[in-house]
TIMARDREN-201517 format. One record per residue (C-alpha): residue in one letter; residue number from 1; chain; x, y, z. Coordinates in nm, 2 decimals. Example, Ala and Ser with C-alpha at 12.3 -4.5 7.8 and 13.67 -1.06 7.14 Angstrom:
a, 1, A, 1.23, -0.45, 0.78 .
s, 2, A, 1.37, -0.11, 0.71 .
This chain:
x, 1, A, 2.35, -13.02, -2.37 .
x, 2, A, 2.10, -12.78, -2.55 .
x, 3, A, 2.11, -12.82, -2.94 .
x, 4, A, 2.17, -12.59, -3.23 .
x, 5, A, 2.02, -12.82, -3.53 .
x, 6, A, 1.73, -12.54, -3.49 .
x, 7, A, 1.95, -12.35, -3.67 .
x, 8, A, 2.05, -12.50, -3.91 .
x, 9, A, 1.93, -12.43, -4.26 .
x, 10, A, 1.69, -12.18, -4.46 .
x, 11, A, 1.46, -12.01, -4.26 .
x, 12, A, 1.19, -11.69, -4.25 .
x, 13, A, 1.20, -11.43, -4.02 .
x, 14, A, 0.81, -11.30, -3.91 .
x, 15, A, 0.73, -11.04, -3.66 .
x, 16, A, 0.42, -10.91, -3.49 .
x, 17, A, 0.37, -10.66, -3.79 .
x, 18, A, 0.40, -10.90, -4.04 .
x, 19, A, 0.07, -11.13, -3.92 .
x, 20, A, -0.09, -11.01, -3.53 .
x, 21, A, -0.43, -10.78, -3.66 .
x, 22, A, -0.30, -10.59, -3.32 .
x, 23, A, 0.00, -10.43, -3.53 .
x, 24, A, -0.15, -10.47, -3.88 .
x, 25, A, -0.11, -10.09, -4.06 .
x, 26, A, -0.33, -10.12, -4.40 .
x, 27, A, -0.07, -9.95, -4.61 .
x, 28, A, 0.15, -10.27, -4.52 .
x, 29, A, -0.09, -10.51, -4.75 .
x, 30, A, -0.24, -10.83, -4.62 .
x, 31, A, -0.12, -10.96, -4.31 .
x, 32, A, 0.03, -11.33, -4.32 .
x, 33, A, -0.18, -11.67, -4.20 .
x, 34, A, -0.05, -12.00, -4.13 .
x, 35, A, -0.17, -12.10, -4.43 .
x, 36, A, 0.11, -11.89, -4.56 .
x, 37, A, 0.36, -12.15, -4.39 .
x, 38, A, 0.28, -12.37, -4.71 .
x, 39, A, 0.44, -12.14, -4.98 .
x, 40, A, 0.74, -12.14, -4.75 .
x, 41, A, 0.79, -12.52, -4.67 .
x, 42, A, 0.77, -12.56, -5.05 .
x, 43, A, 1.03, -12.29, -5.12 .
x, 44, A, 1.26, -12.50, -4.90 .
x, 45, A, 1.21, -12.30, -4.59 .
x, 46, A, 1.31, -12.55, -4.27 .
x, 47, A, 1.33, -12.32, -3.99 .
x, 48, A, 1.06, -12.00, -3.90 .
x, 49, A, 1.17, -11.73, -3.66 .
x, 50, A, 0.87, -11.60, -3.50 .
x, 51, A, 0.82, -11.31, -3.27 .
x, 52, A, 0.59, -11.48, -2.98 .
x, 53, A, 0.55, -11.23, -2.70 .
x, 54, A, 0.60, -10.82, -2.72 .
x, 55, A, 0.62, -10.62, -2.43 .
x, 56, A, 0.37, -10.31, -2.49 .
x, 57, A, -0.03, -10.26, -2.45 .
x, 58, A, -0.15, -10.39, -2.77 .
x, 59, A, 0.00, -10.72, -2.58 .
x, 60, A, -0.11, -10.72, -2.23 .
x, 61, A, -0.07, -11.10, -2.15 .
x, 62, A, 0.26, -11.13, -2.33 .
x, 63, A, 0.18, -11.33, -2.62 .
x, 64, A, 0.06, -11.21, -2.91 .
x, 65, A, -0.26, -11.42, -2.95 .
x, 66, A, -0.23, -11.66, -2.82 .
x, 67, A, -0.45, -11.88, -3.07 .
x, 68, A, -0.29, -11.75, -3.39 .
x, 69, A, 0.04, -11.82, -3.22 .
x, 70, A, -0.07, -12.12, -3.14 .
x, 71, A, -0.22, -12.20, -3.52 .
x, 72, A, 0.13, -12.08, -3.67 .
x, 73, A, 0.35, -12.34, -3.44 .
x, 74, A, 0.11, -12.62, -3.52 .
x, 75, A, 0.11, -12.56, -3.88 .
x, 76, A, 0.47, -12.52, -3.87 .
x, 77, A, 0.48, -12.82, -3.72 .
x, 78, A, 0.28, -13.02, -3.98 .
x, 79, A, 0.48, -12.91, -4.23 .
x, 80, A, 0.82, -12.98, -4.09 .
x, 81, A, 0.98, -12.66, -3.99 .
x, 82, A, 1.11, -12.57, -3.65 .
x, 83, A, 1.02, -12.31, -3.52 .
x, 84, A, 1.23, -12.04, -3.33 .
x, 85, A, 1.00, -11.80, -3.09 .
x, 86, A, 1.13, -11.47, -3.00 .
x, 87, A, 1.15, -11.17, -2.78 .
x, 88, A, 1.26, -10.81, -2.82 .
x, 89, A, 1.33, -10.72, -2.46 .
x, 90, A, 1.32, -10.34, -2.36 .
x, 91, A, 1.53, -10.38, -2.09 .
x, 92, A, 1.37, -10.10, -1.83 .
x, 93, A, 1.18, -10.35, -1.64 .
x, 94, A, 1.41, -10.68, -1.63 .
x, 95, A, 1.15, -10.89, -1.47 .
x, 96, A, 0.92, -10.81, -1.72 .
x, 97, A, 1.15, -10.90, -2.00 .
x, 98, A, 1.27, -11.21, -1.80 .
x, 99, A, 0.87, -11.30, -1.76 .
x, 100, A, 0.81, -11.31, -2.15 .
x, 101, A, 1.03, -11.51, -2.20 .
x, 102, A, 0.94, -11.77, -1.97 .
x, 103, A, 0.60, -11.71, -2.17 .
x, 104, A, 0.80, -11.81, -2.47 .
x, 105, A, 0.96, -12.11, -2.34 .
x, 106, A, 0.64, -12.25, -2.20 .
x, 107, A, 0.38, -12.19, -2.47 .
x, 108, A, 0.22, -12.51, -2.53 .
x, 109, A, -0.08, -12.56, -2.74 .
x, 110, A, -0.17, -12.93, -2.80 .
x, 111, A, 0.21, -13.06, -2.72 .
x, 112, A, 0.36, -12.82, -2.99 .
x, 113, A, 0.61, -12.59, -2.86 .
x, 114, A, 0.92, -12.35, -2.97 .
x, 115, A, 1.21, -12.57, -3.06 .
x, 116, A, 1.42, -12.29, -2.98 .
x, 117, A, 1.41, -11.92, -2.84 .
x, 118, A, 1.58, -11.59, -2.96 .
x, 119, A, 1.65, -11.29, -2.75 .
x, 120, A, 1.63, -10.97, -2.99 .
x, 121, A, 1.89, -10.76, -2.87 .
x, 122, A, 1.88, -10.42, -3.08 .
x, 123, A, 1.63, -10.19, -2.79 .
x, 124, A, 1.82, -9.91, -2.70 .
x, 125, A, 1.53, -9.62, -2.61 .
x, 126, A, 1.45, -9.72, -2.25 .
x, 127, A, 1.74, -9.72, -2.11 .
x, 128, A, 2.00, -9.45, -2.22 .
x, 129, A, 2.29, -9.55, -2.04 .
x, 130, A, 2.47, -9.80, -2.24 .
x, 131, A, 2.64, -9.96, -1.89 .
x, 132, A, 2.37, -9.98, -1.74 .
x, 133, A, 2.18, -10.15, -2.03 .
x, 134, A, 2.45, -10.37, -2.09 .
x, 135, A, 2.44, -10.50, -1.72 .
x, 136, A, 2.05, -10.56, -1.77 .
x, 137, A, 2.13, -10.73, -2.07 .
x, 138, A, 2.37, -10.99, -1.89 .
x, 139, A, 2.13, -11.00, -1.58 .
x, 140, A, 1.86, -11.11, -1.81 .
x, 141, A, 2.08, -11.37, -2.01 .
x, 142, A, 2.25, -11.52, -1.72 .
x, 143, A, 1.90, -11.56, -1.53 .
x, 144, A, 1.70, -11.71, -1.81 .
x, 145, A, 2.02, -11.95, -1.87 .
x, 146, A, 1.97, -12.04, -1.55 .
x, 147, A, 1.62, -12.10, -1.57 .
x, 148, A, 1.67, -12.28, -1.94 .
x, 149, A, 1.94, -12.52, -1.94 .
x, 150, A, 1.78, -12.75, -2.19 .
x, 151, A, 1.65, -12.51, -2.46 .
x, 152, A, 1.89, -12.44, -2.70 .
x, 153, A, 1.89, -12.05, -2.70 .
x, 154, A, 2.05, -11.77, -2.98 .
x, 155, A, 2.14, -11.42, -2.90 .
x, 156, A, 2.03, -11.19, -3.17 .
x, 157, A, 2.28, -10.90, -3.24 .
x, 158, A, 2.42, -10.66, -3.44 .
x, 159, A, 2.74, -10.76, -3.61 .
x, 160, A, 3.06, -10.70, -3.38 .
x, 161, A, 3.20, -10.48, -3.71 .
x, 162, A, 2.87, -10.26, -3.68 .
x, 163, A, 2.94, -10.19, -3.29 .
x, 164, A, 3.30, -10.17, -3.30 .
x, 165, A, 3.38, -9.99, -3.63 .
x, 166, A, 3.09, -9.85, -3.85 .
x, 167, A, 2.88, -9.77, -3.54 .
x, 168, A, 3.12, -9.77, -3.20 .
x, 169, A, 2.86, -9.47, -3.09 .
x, 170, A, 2.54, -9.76, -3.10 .
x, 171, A, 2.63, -9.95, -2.79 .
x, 172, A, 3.00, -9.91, -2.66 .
x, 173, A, 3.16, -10.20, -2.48 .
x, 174, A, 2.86, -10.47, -2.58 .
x, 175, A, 2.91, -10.70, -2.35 .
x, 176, A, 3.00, -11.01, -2.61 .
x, 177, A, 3.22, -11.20, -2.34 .
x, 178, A, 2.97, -11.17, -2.08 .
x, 179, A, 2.71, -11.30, -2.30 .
x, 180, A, 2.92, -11.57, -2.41 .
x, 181, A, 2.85, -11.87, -2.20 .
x, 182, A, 2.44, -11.80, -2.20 .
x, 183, A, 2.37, -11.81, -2.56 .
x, 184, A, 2.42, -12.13, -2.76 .
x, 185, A, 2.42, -11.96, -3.11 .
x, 186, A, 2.47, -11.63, -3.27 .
x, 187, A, 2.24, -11.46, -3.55 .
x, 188, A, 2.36, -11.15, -3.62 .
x, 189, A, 2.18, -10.92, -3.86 .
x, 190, A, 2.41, -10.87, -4.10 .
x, 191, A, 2.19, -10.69, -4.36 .
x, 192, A, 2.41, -10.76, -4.71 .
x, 193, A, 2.14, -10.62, -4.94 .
x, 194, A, 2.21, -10.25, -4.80 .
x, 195, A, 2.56, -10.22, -4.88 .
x, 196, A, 2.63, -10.15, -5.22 .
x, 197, A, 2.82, -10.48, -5.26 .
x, 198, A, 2.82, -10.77, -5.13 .
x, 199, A, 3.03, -10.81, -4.81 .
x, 200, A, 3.14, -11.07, -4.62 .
x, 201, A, 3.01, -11.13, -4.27 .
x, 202, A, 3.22, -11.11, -3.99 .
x, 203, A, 3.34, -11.42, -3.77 .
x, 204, A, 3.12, -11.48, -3.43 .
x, 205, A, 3.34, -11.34, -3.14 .
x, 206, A, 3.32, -11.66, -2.96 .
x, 207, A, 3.32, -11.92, -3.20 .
x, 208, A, 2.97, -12.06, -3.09 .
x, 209, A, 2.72, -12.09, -3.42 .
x, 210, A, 2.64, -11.84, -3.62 .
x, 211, A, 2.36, -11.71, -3.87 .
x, 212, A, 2.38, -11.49, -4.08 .
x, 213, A, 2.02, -11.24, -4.15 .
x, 214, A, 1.94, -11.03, -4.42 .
x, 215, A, 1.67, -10.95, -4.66 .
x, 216, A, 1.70, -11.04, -4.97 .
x, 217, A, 1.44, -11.22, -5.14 .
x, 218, A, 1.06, -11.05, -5.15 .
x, 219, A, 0.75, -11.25, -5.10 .
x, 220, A, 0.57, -11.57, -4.92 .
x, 221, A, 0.53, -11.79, -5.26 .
x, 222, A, 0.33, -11.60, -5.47 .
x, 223, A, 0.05, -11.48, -5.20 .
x, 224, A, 0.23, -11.25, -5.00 .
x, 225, A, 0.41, -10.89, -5.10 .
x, 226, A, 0.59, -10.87, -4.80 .
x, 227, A, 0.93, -10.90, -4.75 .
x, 228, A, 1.10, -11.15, -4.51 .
x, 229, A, 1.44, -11.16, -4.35 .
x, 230, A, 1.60, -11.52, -4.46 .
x, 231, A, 1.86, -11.71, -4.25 .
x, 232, A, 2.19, -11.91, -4.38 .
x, 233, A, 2.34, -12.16, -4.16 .
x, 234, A, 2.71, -12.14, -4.10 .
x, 235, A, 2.84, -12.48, -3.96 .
x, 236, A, 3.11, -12.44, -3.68 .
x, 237, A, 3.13, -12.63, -3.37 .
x, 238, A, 2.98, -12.47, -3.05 .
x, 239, A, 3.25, -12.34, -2.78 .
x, 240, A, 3.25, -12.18, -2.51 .
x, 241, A, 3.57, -12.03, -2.54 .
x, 242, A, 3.57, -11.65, -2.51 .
x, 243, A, 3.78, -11.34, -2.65 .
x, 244, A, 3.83, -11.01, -2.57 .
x, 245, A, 3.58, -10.78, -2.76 .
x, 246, A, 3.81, -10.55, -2.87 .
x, 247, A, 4.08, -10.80, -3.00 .
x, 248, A, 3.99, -10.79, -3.43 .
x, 249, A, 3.78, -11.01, -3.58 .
x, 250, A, 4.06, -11.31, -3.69 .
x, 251, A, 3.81, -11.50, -3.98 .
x, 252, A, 3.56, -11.32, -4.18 .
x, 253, A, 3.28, -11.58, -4.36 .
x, 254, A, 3.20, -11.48, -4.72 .
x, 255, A, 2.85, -11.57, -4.65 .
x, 256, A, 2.67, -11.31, -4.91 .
x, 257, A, 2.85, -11.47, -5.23 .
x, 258, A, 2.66, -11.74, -5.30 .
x, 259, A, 2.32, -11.53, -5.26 .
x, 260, A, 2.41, -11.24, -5.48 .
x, 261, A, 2.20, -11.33, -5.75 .
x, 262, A, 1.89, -11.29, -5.55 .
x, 263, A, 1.98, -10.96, -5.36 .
x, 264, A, 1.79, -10.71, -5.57 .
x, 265, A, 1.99, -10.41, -5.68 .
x, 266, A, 1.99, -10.10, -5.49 .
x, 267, A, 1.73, -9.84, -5.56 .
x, 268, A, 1.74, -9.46, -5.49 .
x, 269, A, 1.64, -9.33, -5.19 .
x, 270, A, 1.28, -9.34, -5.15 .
x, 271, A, 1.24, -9.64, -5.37 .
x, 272, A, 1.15, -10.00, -5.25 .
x, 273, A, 1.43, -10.23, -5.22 .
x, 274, A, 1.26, -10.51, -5.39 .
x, 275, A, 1.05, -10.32, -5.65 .
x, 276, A, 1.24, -10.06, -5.88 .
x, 277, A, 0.96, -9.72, -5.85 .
x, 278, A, 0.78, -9.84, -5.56 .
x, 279, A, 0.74, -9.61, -5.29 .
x, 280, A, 0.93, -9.69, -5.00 .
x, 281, A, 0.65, -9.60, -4.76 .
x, 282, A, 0.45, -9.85, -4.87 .
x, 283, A, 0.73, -10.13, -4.89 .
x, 284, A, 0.73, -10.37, -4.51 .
x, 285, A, 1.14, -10.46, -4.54 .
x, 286, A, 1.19, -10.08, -4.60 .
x, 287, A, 1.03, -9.95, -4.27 .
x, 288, A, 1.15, -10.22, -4.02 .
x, 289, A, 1.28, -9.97, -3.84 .
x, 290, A, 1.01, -9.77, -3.82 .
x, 291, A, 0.83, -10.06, -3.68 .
x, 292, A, 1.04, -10.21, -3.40 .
């Protein structure tokens, strides 16, 4: 049975434009090195999500270098961290999606590999219909399941309470049940630090594991300026017992409370989130979406 310990625990969220010279934009500061995986393993840090393979020209064999990939799994490694690879598919081409991630599962560079894979699902702009995306997405999930039994793999989504009530325009009728039995944990990016207080996150649909994401603390130790998504472990057994995605949420986690103190207080509009007068523009947590 594939496990969730991967999961577990404090972790760092890193994608391409945080360390791949491919994606690198000047006015986002220095881009990160594994060296950079130090300051994090001393800051407690025991899992790192990293985004492995991209689907667009500036990646043309999939992974995004593969040496510095490679060079941030092995020092990773050294370190003691897991580390999570994963994969934003686009969903207009599912065998191209479905072939990244194989990429992901079967990097290997001197015996070190991903101790677990993540499946970004946020891409909307390829494919308009949301049925018809939504059956891709399962296609995808199901097939790769199929393909992974072993691999402990984690579904990365928006909270159910974003779809279904702030949002219901986003993605109508995700497809949560259907997803349900290819996915061994959830990490839904529940983004505390932009609500004006702190919220509780709402319960998994399914009962499988679940992870709460959000930014909330600026900087690699002292070297870096950028901000990174950090991770909290929720501990629930794994099930594969399903619900109805319309039924509501029956347990919400107060997952946000015990962080509060280190979610920096919201700035105007046009400010950084992390530094009070910085411009936003030139802030890397404040133009994520920008960037995806």
């Amino acid at each position: 049975m594939p496990t969730v310990s991967v999961y577990e625990g404090l972790g760092a969220w890193i994608d391409v434009f945080d360390y791949s010279p491919a994606y690198h934009r000047p006015r986002d500061g220095r881009l990160l090195v594994p060296e950079d995986i130090d300051g994090l393993a001393d800051r407690g840090v025991r899992t790192l999500f990293l985004q492995a393979t991209r689907l667009d020209p500036r990646s043309p064999q999939g992974i995004v270098g593969a040496p510095l990939v490679g060079r941030f799994l092995q020092r990773s490694h050294e370190r003691g961290l897991r580390v999570v690879g994963w994969y934003l598919p686009k969903f207009a081409d599912v065998e191209a999606d479905l072939a990244n991630l194989r990429l992901t599962r079967d990097f290997d560079i001197g015996g070190h590999r991903f101790d677990g894979i993540g499946v970004d699902i946020e891409f909307r702009r390829d494919v308009q219909d949301h049925g018809e995306r939504s059956r891709r997405l399962v296609e995808l999930s199901q097939r790769f399941r199929q393909e992974t039994p072993g691999n402990g793999l984690a579904a990365i989504v928006y909270p159910p309470v974003l779809l279904e009530a702030v949002y219901p325009r986003h993605w109508p009728e995700f497809p949560w049940a259907e997803l349900a039995g290819n996915y061994d944990a959830w990490l839904p990016m529940a983004y505390w630090s932009e609500r004006r207080q702190p919220a509780p996150v709402t319960g998994t649909p399914t009962g499988t594991p679940l992870t709460a994401c959000g930014p909330f603390e600026r900087g690699l130790a002292s070297r870096s300026r950028r901000c990174i998504r950090l991770e909290v472990w929720l501990a629930r057994p794994a099930s594969r017992t399903t619900r109805d995605s319309s039924e509501r949420p029956r347990r919400r986690e107060p997952l946000a409370g015990p962080f509060t103190t280190s979610v920096p207080p919201r700035q105007p509009r046009g400010t950084c989130c992390s530094e009070p007068g910085r411009r936003a523009e030139s802030c890397g947590c404040c133009n994520q979406s920008q960037r995806s």
